[in-house]
C-alpha positions as CSV (number, residue, x, y, z in Angstrom):
1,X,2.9,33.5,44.8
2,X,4.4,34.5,41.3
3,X,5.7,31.0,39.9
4,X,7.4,30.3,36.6
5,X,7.4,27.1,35.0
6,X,10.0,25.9,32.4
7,X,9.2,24.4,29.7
8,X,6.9,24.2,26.7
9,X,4.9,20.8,26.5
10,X,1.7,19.8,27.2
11,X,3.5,18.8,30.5
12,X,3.9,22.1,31.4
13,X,0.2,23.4,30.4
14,X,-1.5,21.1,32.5
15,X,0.5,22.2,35.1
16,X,0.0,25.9,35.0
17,X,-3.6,25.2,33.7
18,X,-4.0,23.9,37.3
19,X,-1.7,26.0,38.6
20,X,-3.6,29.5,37.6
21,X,-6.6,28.2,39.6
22,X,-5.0,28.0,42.9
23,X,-5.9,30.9,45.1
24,X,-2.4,30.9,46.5
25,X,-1.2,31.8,42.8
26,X,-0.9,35.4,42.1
27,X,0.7,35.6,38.7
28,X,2.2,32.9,36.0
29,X,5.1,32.8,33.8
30,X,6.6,30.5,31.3
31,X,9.9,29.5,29.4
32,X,9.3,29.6,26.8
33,X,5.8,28.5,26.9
34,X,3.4,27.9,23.9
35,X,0.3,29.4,23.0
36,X,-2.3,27.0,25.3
37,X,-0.1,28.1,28.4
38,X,-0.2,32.1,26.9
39,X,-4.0,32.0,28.0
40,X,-2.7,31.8,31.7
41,X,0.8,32.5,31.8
42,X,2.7,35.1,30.7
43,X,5.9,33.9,28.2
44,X,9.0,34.5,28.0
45,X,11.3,33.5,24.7
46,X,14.1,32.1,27.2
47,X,15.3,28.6,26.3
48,X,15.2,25.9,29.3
49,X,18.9,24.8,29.3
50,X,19.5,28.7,29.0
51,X,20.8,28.7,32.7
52,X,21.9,31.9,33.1
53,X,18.9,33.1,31.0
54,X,16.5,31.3,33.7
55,X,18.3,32.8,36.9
56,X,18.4,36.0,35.2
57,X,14.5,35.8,34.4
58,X,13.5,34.6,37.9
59,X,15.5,38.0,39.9
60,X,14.0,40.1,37.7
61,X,10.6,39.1,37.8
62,X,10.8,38.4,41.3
63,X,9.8,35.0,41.0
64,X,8.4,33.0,44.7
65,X,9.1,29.7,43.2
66,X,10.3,27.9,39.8
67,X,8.9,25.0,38.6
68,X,11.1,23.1,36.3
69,X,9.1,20.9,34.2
70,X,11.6,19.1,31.6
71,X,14.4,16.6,32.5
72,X,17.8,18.1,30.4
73,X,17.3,21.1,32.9
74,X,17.4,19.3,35.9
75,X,20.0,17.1,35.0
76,X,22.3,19.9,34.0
77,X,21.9,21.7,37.9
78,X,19.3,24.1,37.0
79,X,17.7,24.0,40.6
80,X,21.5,23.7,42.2
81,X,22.0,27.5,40.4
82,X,18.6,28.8,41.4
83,X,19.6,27.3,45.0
84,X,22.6,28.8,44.9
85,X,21.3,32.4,44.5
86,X,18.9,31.9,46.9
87,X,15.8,31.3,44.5
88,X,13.6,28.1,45.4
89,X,12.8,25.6,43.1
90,X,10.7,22.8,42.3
91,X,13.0,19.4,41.3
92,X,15.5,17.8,42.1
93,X,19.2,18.9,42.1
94,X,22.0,17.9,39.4
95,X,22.9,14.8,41.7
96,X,19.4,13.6,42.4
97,X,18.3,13.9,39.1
98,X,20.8,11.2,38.1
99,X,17.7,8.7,38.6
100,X,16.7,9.7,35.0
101,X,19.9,10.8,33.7
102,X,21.9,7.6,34.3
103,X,19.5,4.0,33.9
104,X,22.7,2.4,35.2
105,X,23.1,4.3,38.9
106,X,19.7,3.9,38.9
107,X,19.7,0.2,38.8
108,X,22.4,-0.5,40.8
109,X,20.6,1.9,43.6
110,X,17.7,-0.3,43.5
111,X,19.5,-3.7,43.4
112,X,21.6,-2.2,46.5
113,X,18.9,-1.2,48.4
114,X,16.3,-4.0,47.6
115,X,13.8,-1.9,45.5
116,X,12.3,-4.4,43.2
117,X,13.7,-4.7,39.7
118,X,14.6,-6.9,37.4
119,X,18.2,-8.2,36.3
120,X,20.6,-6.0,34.4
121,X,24.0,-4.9,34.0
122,X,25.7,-2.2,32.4
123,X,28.6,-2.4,29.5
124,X,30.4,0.0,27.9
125,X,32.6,-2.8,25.9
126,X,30.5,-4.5,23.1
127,X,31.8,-8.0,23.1
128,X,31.0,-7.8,27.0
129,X,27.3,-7.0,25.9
130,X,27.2,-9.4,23.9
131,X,28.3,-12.0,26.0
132,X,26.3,-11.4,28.5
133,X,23.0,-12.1,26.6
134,X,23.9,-15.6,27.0
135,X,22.8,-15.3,30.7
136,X,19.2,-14.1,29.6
137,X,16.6,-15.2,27.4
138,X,14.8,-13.5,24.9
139,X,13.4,-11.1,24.3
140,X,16.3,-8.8,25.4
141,X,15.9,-5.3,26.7
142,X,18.6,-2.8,25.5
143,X,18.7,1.1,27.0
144,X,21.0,3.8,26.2
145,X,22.5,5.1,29.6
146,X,21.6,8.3,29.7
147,X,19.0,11.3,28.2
148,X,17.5,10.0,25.0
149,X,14.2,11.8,24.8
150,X,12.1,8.5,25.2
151,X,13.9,6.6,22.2
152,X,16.8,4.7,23.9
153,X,14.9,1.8,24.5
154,X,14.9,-1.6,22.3
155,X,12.7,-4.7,23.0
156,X,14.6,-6.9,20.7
157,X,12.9,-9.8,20.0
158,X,16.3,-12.0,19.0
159,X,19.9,-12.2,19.8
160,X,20.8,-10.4,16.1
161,X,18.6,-7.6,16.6
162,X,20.0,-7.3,20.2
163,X,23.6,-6.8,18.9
164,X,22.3,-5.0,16.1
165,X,20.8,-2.6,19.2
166,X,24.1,-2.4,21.2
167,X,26.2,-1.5,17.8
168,X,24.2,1.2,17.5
169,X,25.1,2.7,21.3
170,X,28.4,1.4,21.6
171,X,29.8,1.7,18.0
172,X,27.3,3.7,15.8
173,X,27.3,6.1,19.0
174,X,23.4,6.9,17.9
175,X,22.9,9.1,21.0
176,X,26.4,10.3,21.2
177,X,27.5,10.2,25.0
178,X,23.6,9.5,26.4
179,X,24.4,6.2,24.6
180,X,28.3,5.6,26.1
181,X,26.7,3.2,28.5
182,X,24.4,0.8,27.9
183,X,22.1,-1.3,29.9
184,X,21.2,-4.4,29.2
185,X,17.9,-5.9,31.0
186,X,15.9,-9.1,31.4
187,X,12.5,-8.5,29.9
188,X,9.6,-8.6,32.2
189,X,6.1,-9.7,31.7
190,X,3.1,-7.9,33.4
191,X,1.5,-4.4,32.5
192,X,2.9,-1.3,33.1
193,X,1.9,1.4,35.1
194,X,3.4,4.9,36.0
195,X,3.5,6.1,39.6
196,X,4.3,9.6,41.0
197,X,5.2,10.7,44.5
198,X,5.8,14.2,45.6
199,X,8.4,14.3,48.3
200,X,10.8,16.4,50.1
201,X,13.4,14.0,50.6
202,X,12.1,12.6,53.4
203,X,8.1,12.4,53.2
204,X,6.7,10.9,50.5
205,X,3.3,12.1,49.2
206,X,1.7,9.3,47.0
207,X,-0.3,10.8,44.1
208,X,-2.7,8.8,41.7
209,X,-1.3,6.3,39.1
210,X,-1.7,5.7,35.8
211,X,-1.3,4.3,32.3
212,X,0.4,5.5,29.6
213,X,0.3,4.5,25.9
214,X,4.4,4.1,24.4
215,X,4.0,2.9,21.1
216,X,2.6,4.5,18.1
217,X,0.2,2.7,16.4
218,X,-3.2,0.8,18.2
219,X,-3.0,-2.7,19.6
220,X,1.0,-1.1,20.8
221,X,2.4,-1.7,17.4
222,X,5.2,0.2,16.0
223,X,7.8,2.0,17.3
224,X,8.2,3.8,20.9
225,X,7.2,7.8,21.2
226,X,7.3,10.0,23.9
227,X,3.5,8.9,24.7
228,X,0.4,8.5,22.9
229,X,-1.9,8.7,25.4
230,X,-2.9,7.8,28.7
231,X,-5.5,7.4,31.8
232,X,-6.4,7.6,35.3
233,X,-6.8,6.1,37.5
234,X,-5.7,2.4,36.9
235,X,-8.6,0.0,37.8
236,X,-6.4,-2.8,37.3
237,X,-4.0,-2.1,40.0
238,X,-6.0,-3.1,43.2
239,X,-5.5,-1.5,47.1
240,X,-2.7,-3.9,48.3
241,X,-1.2,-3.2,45.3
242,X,-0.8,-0.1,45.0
243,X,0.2,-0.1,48.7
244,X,3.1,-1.8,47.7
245,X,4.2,0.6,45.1
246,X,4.6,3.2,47.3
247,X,6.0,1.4,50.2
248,X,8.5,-0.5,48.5
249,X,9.3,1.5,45.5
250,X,8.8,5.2,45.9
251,X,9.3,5.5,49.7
252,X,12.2,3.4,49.5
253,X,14.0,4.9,46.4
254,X,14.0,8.3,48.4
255,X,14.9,6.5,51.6
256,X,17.8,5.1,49.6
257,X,18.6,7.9,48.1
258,X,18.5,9.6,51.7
259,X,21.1,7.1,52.7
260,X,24.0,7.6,49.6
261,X,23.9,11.5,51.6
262,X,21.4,12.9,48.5
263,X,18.3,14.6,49.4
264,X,15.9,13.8,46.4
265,X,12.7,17.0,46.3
266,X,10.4,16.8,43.8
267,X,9.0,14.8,41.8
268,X,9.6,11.1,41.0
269,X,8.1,9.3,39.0
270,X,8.7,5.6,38.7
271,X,7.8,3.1,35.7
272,X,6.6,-0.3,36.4
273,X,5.9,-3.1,35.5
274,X,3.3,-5.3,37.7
275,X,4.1,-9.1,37.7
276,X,3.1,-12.0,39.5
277,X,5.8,-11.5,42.4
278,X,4.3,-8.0,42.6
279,X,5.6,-4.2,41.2
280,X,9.3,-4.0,39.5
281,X,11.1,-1.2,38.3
282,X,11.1,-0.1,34.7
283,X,12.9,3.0,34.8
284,X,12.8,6.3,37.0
285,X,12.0,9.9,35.6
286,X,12.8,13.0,37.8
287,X,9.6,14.9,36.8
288,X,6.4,14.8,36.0
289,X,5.6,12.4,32.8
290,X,4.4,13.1,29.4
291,X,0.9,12.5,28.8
292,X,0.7,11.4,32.2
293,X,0.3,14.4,33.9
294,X,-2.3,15.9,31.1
295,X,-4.3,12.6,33.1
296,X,-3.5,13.2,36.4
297,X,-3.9,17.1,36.4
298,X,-7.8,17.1,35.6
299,X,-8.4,15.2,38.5
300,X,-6.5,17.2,41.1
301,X,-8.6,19.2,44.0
302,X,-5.5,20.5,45.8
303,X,-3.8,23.5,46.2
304,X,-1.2,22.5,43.3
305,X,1.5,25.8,44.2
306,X,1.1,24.8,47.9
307,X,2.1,21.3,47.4
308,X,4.8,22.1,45.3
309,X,6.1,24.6,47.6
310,X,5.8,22.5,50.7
311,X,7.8,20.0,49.0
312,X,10.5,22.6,48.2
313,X,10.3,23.5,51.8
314,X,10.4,20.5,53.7
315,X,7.2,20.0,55.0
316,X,5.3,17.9,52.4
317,X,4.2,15.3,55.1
318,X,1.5,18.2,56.1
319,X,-0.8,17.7,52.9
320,X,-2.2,14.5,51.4
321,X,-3.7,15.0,47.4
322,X,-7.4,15.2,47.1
323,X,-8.6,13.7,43.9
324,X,-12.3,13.9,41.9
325,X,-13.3,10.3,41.3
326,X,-13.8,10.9,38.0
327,X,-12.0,9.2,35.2
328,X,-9.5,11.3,32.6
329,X,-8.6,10.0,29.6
330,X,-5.6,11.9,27.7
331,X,-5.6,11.2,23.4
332,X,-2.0,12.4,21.8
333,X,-2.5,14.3,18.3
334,X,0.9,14.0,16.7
335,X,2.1,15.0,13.2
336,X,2.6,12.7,10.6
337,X,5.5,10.8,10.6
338,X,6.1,11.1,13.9
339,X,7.9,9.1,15.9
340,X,9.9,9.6,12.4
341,X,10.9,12.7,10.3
342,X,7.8,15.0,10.0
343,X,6.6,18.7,8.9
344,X,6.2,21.1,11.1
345,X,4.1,24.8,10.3
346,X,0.6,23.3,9.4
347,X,-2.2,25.3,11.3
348,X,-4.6,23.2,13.3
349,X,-8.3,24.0,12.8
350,X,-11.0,22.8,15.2
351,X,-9.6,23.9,18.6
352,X,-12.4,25.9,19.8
353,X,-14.6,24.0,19.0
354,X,-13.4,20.9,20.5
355,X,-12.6,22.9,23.7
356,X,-16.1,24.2,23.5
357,X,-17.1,19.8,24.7
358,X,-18.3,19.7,28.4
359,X,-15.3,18.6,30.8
360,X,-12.7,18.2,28.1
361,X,-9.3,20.6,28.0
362,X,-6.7,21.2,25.0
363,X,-3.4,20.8,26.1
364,X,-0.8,22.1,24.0
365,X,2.4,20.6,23.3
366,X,4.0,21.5,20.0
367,X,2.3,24.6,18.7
368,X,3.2,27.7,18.0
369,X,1.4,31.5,16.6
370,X,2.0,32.2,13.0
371,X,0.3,35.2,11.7
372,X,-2.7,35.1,14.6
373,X,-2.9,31.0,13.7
374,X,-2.1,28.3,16.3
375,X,0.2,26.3,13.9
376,X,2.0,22.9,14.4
377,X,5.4,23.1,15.9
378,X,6.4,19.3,16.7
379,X,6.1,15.3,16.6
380,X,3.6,15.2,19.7
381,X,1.3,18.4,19.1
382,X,-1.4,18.8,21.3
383,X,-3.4,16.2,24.1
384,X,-7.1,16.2,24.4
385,X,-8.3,15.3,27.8
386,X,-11.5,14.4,29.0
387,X,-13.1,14.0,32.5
388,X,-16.0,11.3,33.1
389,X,-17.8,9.6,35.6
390,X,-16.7,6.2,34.1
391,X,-13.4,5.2,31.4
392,X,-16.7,5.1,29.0
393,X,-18.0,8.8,29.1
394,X,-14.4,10.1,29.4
395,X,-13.0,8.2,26.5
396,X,-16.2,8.9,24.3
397,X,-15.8,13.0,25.2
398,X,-12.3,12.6,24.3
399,X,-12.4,11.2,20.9
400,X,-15.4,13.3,19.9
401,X,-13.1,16.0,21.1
402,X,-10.4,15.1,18.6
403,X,-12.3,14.4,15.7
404,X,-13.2,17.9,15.6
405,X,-9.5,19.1,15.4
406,X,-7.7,18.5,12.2
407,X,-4.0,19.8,10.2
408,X,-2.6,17.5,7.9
409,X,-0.9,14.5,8.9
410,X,-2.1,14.6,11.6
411,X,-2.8,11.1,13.3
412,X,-3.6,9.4,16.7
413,X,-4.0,6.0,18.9
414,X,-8.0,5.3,18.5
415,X,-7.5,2.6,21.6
416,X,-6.6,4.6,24.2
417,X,-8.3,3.2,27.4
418,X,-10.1,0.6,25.4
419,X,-8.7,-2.0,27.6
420,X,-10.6,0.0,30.8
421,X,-14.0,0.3,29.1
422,X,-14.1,-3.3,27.6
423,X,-13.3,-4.6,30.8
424,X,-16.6,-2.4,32.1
């Protein structure tokens, strides 16, 4: 197969770094790519929410199938124009991928069709918002609607900060129509988890879970990111457990989403929290996550095209994911500043020879080549991963990884997967 994969994360690396060791794989292409996924892919300067560009790339290249790996694509119909030109894709169409793009619909799906969640409504009026908070106790959990790039979430702490929080949606209009509609949540206690099921809108293929890393600083201070880290799998989650997170989240969010007439293929990927009365939903995301994936990829022993394809096919329920038992551990380097303002163009030293660590891979995120140099190119900048017989070995390669890569400013979570290896 000759696949192309949008996108230019660290997402997107793992995925074609897996993907270019499938046998089934005959050639590899990226848009636009960066230059870890240039090793294995060839790249092409054509912008992801360039639709024309993309359809335009994938006839002449005669592409077999297109994996879209970022959400603003998927939410603007990319797959429903490569559909429509007869060009498969990976993801799901504009309609399905209004899981991720509205937090709203997405609620009022689950409370409609009994997946597990907790309480929320959705206001676009502020004194409405407000109002409401009444009915809840703090903390308060405030989202912006729609497509915020991982930042339209508060945990306010108060009732001030939480109106502080909707004035910035609703009056401030921080994130311009993604912020429109807000959500307003009851704040669960548990731990989180992330879970991810390939499916082709009817069969549900359960892959492993695992646990991300939100905020920026260790001991989850600070503000929210895009992710600092992550690991899998999740020790903490036992068997009946994690039955029941694919039973009644994943295969019934795709069962409901089977009966409002929309078939959802792809990917989803659901955020949880675990409580005592067992898993709720957080939010939904209609791809693969961010670091999540740089976790989950490592581990993978199947056919990666041929499971994508299948599910763009109809015929997932044929395969079932193999998985090493091994343990991956996933450390963000980010630029100073970042979640904040930062500086982008400082080159990164070190990445040989932190690649050059037994069982550990370089993902890059935002990088790009400057004169033959890999430089920095945004807030999250590359992932380190690390395989390991236990959380221990993998976490230990992994941080000996990063302290051999360096660019200024740069800075990272020193407790990812602490929690795992002090628990033994």
């Amino acid at each position: 197969m000759r696949i192309l994969v949008i996108g230019g994360g660290g997402r997107e690396h793992a995925l074609v770094w897996r993907l270019a060791q499938n046998p089934t794989v005959d050639r590899l292409f990226a848009a636009p790519g960066n230059p870890g996924i240039a090793v294995d892919a060839t790249c092409v300067p054509v912008d992801p929410d360039d639709t024309r560009g993309i359809v335009d790339l994938v006839r002449r290249e005669s592409i077999d199938l297109t994996v879209v790996g970022p959400e603003t694509p998927l939410v603007k119909g990319l797959v429903d124009e490569l559909d429509a030109e007869g060009h498969r894709a990976f993801g799901p169409t504009r309609d399905a991928a209004r899981i991720e793009g509205s937090k709203a619909w997405a609620k009022e799906l689950c409370h409609k069709y009994g997946v597990p969640a907790g309480r929320s409504r959705s206001f676009t009026d502020l004194d409405t918002a407000i109002a409401y908070l009444n009915e809840l106790e703090s903390p308060y959990v405030i989202k912006a609607d729609g497509l915020a790039a991982g930042k339209g979430v508060v945990i306010a702490d108060d009732r001030s900060d939480a109106i502080a929080a909707l004035r910035v949606c609703l009056i401030d209009r921080a994130f311009g129509e993604a912020g429109a509609v807000v959500l307003v949540e009851e704040h669960l206690t548990g731990r989180e988890v992330s879970a991810f099921g390939l499916t082709d809108g009817r069969e549900v293929v359960p892959l492993v879970l695992a646990q991300d890393f939100k905020r920026a600083g260790d001991g989850d201070m600070g503000p929210n990111t895009g992710g600092m880290g992550a690991y899998s799998p999740v020790p903490w989650v036992d068997e009946g457990m994690e039955r029941r997170i694919w039973d009644e989240v994943l295969v019934r969010t795709v069962r409901a989403m089977e009966s409002e007439g929309v078939r959802y293929a792809g990917l989803l990927y659901a955020g949880l929290m675990v409580t005592e009365d067992g898993p709720k939903v957080l939010e939904f995301n209609c791809r693969f996550g961010d670091p999540e994936t740089q976790a989950i990829v490592p581990r993978l022993r199947s056919d990666l095209g041929e499971m994508l394809l299948a599910s763009v096919e109809g015929n997932i329920g044929n395969y079932k994911a193999l998985w090493a038992p091994d343990v991956c551990v996933t450390v963000v380097l980010a630029s100073g500043g970042y979640p904040g303002p930062y500086e982008t163009g400082f080159v990164i030293d070190g990445l040989d020879e932190a690649g050059a660590i037994d069982d550990v891979v370089i993902f890059h995120a935002g990088t790009a080549e400057r004169r033959g140099r890999v430089v920095t190119a945004g807030g999250r900048v590359l992932a380190v991963s690390a395989l390991g017989a236990t959380a221990e070995e993998a976490r230990d390669r992994a941080y000996q990884a990063c302290s051999r890569i360096s660019f200024p400013g740069m800075h990272f979570r020193r407790d990812i997967a602490a929690d795992v290896t002090e628990a033994g």
